[in-house]
Backbone as ProteinMPNN parsed JSONL, in Angstrom:
{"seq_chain_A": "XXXXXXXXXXXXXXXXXXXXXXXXXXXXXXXXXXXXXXXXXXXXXXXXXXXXXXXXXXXXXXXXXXXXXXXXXXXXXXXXXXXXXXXXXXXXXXXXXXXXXXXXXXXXXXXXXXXXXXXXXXXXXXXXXXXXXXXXXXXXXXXXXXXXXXXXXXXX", "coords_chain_A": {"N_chain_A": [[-12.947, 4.706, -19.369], [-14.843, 2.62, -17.506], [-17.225, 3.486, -14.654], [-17.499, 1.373, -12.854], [-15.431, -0.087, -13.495], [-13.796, 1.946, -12.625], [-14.154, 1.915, -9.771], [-13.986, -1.05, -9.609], [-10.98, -0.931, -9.511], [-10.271, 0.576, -7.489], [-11.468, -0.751, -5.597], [-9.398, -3.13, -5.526], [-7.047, -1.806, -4.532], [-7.89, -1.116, -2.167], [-7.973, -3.769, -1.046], [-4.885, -4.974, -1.471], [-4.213, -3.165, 0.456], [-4.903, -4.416, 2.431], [-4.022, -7.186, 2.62], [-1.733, -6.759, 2.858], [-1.894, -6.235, 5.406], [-2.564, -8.305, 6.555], [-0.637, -9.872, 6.6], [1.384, -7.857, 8.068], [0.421, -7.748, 10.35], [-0.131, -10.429, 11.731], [2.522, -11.396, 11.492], [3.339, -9.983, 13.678], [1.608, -10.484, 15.638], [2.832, -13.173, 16.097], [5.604, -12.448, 16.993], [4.86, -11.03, 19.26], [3.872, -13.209, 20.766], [5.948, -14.873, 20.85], [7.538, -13.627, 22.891], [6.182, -13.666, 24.554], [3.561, -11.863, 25.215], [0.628, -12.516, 25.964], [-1.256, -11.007, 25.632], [-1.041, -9.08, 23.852], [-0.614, -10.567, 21.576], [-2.794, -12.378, 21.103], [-4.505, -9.956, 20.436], [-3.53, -8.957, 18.081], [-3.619, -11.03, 16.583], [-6.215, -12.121, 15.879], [-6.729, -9.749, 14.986], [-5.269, -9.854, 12.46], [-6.968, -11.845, 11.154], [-9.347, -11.017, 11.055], [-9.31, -9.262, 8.809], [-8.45, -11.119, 7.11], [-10.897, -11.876, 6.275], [-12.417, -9.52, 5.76], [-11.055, -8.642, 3.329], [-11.851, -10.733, 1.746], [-14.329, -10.34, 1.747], [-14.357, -8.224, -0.015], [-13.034, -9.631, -2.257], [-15.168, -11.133, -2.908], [-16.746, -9.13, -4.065], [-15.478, -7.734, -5.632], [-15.427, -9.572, -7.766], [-17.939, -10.24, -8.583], [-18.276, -7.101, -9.82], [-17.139, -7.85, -12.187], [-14.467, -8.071, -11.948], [-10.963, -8.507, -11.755], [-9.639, -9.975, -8.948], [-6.567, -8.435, -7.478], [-4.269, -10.122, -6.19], [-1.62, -9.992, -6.253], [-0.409, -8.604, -5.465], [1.458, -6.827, -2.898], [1.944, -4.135, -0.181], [4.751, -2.652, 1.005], [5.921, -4.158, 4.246], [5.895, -3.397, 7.228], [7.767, -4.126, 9.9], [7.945, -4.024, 13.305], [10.782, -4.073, 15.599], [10.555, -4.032, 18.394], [7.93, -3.72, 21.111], [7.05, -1.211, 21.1], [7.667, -0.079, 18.43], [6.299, -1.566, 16.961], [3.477, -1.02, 17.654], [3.571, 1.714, 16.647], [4.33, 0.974, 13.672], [1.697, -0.662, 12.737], [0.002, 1.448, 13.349], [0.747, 3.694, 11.778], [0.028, 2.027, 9.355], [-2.743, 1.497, 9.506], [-3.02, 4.661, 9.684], [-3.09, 5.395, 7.382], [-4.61, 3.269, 5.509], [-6.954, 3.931, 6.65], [-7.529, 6.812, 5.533], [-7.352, 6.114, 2.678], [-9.36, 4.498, 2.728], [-12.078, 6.176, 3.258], [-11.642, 7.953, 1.101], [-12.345, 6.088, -1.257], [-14.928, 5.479, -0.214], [-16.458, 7.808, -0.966], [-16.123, 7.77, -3.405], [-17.226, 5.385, -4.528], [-19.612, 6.41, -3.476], [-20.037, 8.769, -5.251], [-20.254, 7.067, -7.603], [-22.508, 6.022, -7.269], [-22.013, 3.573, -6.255], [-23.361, 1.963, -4.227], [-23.693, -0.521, -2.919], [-20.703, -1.314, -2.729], [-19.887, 0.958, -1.14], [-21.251, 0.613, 1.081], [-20.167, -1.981, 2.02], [-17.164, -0.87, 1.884], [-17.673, 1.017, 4.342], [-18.071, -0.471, 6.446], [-16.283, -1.821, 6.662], [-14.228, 0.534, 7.23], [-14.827, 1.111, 9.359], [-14.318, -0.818, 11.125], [-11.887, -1.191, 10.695], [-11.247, 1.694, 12.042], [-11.98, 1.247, 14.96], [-9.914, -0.563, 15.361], [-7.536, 1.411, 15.002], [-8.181, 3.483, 17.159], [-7.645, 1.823, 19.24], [-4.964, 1.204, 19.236], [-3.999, 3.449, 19.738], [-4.614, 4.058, 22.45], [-2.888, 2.164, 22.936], [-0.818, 3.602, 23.147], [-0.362, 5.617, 24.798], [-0.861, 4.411, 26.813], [1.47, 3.45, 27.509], [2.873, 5.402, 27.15], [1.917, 6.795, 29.959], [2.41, 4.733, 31.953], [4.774, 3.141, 31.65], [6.608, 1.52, 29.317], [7.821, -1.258, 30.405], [5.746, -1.555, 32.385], [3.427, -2.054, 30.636], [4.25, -3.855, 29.227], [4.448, -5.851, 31.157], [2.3, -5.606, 31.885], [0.896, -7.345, 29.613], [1.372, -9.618, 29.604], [0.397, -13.238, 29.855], [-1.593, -14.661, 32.137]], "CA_chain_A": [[-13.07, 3.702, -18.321], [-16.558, 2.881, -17.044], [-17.689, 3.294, -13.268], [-17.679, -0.184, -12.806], [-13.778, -0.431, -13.364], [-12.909, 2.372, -11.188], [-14.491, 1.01, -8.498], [-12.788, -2.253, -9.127], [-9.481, -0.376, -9.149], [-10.345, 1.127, -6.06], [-11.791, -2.012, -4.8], [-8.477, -3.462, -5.482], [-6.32, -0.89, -3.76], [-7.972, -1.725, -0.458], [-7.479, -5.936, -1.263], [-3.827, -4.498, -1.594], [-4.001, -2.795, 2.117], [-5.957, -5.562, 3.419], [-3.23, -8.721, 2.211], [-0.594, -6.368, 3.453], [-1.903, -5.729, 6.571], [-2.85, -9.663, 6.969], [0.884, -10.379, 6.755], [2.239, -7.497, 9.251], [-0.628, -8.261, 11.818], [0.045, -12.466, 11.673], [3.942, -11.896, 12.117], [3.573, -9.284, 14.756], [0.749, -11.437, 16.636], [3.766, -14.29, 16.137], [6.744, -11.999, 17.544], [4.405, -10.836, 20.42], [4.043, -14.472, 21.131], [7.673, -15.782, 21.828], [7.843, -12.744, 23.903], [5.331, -14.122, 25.993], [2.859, -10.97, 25.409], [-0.054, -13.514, 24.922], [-2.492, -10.124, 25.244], [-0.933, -8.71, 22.236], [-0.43, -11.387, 20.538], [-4.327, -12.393, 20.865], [-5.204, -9.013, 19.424], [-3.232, -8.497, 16.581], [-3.82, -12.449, 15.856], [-7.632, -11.488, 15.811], [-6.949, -8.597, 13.441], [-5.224, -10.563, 10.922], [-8.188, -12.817, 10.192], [-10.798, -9.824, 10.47], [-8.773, -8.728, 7.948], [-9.305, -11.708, 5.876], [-12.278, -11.461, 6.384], [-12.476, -8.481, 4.979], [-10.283, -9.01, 2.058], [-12.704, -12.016, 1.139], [-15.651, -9.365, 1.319], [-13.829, -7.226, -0.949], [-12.719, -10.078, -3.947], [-16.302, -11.307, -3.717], [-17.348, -8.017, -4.729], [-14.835, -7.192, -7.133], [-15.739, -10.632, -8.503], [-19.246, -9.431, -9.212], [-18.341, -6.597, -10.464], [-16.777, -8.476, -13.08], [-13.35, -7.529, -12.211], [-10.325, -9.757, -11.159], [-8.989, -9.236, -7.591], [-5.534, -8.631, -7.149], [-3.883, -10.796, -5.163], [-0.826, -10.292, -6.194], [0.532, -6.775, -4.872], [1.403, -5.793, -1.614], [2.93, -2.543, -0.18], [5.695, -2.768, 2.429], [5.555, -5.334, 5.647], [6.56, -2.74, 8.349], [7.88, -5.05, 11.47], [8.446, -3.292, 14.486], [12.039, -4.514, 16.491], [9.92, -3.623, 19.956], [6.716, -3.302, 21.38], [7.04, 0.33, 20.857], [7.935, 0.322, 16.762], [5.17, -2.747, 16.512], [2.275, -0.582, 17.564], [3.889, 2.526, 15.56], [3.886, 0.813, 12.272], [0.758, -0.843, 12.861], [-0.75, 2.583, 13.291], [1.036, 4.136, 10.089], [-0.913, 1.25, 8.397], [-3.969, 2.254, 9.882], [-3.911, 5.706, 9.392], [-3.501, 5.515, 5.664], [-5.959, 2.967, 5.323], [-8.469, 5.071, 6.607], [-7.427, 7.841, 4.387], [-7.721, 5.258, 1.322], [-11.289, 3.913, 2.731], [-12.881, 7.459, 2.433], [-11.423, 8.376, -0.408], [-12.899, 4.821, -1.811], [-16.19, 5.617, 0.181], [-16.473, 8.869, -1.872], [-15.736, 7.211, -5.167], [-18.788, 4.852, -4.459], [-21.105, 7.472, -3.65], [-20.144, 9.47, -6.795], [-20.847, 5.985, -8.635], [-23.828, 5.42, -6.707], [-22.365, 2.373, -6.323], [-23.939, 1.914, -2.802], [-23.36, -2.331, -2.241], [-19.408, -1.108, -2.581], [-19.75, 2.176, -0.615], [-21.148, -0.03, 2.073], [-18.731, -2.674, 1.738], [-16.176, -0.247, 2.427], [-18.311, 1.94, 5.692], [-18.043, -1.465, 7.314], [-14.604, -1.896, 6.625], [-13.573, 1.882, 7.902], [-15.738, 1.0, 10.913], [-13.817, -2.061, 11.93], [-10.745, -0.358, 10.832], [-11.506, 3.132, 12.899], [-11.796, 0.717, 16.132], [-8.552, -0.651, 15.636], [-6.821, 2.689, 15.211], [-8.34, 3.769, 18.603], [-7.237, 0.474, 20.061], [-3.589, 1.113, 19.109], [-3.85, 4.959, 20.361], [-4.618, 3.844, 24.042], [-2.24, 1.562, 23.734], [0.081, 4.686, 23.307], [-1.122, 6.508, 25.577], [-1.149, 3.429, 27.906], [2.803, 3.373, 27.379], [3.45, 6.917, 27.848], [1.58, 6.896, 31.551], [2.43, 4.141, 32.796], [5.837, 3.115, 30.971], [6.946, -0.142, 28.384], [8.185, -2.299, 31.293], [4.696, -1.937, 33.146], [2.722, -2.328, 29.781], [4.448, -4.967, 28.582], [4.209, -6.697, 31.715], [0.712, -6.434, 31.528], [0.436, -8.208, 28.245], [1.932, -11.409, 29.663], [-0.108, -14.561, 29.93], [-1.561, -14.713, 33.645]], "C_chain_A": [[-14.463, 3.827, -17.692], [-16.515, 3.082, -15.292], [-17.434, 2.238, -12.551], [-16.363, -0.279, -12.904], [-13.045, 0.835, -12.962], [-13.201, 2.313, -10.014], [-14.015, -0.268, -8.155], [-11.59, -1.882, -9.036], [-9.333, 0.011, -8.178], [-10.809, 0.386, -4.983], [-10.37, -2.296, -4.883], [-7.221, -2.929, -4.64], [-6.17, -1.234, -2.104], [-7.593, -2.964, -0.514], [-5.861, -5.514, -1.087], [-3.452, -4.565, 0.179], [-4.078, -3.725, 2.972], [-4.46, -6.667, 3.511], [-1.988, -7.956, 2.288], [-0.358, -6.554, 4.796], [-1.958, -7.355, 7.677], [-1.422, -9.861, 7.396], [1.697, -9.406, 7.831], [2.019, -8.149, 10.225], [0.076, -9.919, 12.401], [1.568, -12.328, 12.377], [4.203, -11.327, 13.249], [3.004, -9.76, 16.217], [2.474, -12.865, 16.952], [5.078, -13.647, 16.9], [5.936, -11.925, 19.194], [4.068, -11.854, 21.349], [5.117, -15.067, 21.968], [8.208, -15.009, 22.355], [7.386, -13.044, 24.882], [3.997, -12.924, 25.944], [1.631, -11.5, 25.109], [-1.331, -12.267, 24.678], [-2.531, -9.284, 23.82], [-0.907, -9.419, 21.095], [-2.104, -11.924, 20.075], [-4.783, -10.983, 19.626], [-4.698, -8.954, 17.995], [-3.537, -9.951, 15.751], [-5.441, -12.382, 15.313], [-8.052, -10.497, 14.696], [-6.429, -9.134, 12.15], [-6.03, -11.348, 10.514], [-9.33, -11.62, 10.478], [-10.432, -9.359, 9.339], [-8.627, -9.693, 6.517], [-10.052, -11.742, 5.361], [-12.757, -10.702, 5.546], [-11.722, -8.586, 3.333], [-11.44, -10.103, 1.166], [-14.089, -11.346, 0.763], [-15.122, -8.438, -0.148], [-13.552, -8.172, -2.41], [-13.929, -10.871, -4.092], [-17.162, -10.187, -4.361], [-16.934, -7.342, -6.049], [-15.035, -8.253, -8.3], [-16.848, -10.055, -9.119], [-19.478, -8.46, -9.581], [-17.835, -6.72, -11.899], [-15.176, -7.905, -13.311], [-12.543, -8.867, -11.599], [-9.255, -9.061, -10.178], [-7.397, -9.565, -7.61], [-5.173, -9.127, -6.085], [-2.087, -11.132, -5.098], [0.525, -9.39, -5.905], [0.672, -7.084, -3.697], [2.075, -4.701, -1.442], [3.72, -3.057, 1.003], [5.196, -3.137, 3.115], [6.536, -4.116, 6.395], [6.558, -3.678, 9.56], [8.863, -3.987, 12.006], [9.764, -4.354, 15.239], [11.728, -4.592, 18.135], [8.525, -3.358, 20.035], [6.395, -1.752, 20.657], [6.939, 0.952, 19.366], [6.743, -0.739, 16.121], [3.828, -1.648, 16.495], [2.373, 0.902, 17.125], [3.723, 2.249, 14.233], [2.772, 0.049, 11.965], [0.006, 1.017, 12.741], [-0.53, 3.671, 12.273], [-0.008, 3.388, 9.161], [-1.964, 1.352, 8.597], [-4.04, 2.909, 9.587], [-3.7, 6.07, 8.066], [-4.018, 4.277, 5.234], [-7.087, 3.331, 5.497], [-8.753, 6.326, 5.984], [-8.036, 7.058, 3.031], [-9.412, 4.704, 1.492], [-11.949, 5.071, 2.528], [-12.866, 8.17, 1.873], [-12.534, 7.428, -1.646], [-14.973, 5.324, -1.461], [-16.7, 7.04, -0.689], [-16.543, 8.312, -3.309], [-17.416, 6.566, -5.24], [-19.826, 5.584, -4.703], [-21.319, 8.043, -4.891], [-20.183, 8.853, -7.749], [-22.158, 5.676, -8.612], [-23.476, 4.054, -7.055], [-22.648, 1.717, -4.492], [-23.542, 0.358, -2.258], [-22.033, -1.827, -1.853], [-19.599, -0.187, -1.633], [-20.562, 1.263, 0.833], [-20.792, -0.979, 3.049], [-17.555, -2.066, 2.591], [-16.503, 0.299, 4.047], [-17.738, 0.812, 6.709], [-16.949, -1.959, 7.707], [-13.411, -0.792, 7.601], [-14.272, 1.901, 9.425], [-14.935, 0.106, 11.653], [-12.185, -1.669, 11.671], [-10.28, 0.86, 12.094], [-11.155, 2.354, 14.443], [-10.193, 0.695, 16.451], [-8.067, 0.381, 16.151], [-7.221, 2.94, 16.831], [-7.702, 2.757, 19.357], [-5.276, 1.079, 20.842], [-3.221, 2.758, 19.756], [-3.898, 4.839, 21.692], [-3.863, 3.011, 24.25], [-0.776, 2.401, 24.068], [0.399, 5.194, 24.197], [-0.827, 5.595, 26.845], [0.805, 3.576, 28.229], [3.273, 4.262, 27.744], [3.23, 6.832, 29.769], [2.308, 5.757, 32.261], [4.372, 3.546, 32.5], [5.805, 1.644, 30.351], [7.165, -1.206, 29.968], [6.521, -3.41, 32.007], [3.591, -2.778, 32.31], [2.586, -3.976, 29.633], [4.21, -6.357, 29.598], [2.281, -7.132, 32.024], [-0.38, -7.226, 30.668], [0.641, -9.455, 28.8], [0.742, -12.397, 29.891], [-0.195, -14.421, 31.456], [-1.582, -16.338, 34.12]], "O_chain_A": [[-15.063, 4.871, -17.432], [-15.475, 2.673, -14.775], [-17.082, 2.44, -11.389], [-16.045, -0.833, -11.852], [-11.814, 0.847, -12.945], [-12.408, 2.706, -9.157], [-13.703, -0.681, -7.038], [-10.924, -2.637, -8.327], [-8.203, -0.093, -7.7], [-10.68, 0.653, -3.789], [-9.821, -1.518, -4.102], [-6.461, -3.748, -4.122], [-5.275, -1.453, -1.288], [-6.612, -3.197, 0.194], [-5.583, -6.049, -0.014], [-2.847, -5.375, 0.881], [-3.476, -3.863, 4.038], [-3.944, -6.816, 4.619], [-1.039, -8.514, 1.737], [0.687, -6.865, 5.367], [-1.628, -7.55, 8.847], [-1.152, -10.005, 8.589], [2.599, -9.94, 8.477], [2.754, -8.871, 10.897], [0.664, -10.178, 13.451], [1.882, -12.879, 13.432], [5.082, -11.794, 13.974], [3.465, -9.621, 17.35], [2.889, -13.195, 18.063], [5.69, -14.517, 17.521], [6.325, -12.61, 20.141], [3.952, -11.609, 22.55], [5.213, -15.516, 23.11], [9.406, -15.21, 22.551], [7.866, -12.852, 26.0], [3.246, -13.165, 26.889], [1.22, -11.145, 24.004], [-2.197, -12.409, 23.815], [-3.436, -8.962, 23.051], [-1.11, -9.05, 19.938], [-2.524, -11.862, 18.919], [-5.194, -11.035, 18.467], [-5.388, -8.913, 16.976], [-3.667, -9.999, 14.527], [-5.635, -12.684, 14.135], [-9.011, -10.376, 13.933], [-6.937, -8.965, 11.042], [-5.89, -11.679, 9.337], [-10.283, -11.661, 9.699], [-11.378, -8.937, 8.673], [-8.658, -9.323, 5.343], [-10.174, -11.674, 4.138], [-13.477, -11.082, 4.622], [-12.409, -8.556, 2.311], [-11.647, -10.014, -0.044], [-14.801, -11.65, -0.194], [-15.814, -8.198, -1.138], [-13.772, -7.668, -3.511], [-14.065, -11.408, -5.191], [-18.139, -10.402, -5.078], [-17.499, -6.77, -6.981], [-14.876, -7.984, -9.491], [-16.716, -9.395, -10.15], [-20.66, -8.26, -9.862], [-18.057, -5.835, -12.726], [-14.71, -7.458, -14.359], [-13.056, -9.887, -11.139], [-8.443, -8.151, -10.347], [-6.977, -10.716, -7.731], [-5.621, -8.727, -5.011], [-1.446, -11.936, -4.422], [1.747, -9.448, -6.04], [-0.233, -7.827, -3.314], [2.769, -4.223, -2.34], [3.255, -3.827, 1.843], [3.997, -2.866, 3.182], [7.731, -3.979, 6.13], [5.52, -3.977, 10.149], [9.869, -3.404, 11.605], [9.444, -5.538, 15.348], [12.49, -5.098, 18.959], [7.94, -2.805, 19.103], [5.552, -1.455, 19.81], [6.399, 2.013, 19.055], [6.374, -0.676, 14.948], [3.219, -1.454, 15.443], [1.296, 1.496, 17.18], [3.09, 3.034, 13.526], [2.658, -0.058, 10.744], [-0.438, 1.415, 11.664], [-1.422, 4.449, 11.936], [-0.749, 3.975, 8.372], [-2.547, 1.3, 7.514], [-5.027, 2.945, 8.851], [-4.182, 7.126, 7.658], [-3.711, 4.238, 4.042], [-8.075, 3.172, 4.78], [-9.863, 6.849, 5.879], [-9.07, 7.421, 2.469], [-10.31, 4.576, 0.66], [-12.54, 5.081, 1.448], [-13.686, 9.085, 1.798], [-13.231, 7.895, -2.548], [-15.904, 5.424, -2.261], [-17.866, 6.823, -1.017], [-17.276, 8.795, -4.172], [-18.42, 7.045, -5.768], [-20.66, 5.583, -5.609], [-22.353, 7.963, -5.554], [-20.176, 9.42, -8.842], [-22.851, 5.217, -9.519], [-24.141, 3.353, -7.816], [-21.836, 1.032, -3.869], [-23.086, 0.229, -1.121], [-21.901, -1.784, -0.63], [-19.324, -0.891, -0.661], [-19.977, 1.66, 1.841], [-20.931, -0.995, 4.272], [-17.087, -2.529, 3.631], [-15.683, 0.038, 4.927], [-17.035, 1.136, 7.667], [-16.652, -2.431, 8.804], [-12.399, -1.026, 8.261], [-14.11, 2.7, 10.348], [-14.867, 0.277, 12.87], [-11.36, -1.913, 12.552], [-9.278, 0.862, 12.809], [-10.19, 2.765, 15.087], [-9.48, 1.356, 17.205], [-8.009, 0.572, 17.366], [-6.437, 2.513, 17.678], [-7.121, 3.206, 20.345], [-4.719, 1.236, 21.928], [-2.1, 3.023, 20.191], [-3.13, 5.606, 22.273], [-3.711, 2.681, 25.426], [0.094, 2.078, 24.877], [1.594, 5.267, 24.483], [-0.553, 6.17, 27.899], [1.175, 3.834, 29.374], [4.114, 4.22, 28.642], [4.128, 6.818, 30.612], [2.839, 6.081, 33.324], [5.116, 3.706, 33.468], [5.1, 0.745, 30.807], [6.178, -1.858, 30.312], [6.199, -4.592, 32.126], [2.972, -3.746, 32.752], [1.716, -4.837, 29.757], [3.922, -7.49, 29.21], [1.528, -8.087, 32.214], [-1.56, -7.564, 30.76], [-0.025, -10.393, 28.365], [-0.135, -11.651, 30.328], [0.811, -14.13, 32.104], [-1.562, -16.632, 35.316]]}, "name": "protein", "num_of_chains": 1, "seq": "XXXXXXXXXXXXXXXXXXXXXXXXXXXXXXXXXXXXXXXXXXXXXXXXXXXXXXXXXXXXXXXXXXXXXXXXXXXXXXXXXXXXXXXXXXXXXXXXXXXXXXXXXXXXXXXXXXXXXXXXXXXXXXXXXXXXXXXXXXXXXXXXXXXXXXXXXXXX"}
């Protein structure tokens, strides 16, 4: 197998994460909605199209590497039942996507394939945020409690 097609396999992997993560994010932005939480629902609505975004960076690259992007995998849709299990399996999906991006970011380097390996940095960068995002909102839950949180998501 050449360089060039394990980098599209490993390009592909993330397209995988990505067009998983599109579909939790979207329905979870949509639950957090007809709850009324319009602050959560903004964010995670926000992350499912960065996340196209991203995905679209990723199958023009695997395009030019002369590979063909899967589009037709995903891995498990974790939906949370509560605020509380929403920004839990959101953050499962985070933190093994960022395991898989610098694993990927490693692969690159040891291809020297640098366009991909920066591809990805940019990806684990806008990923990494998230994760922090979803950790204070933990954190935010613990101190203060769900009731208060949640009431501070609402639509003013």
């Amino acid at each position: 197998m050449t360089e060039n097609q394990n980098i599209i396999i490993a390009l592909n992997k993330i397209l995988t994460v990505e067009l998983t993560s599109i579909n939790q994010y979207f329905l979870h932005a949509r639950i957090f909605k007809h709850w009324g939480l319009e602050g959560l629902n903004s964010k995670e609505y926000k992350k499912s199209i960065l996340d196209m975004k991203q995905a679209d960076r990723l199958i023009e690259r695997i395009l030019f590497l002369g590979g063909l992007p899967n589009l037709q995998l995903l891995n498990k849709v974790n939906i949370g039942e509560d605020t509380e299990e929403i920004i839990q399996a959101d953050l499962e999906l985070e933190n093994s996507e960022l395991t898989l991006l610098k694993q990927v970011i490693q692969a690159c380097e040891d291809a020297k394939d640098f366009v991909s390996r920066d591809i990805i940095e940019k990806i684990l960068e806008e990923e990494e945020e998230y994760y922090d995002w979803l950790i204070v909102q933990q954190e935010l839950i613990g101190n203060i409690n769900i009731k208060n949180y949640q009431q501070s998501m609402m639509e003013k």
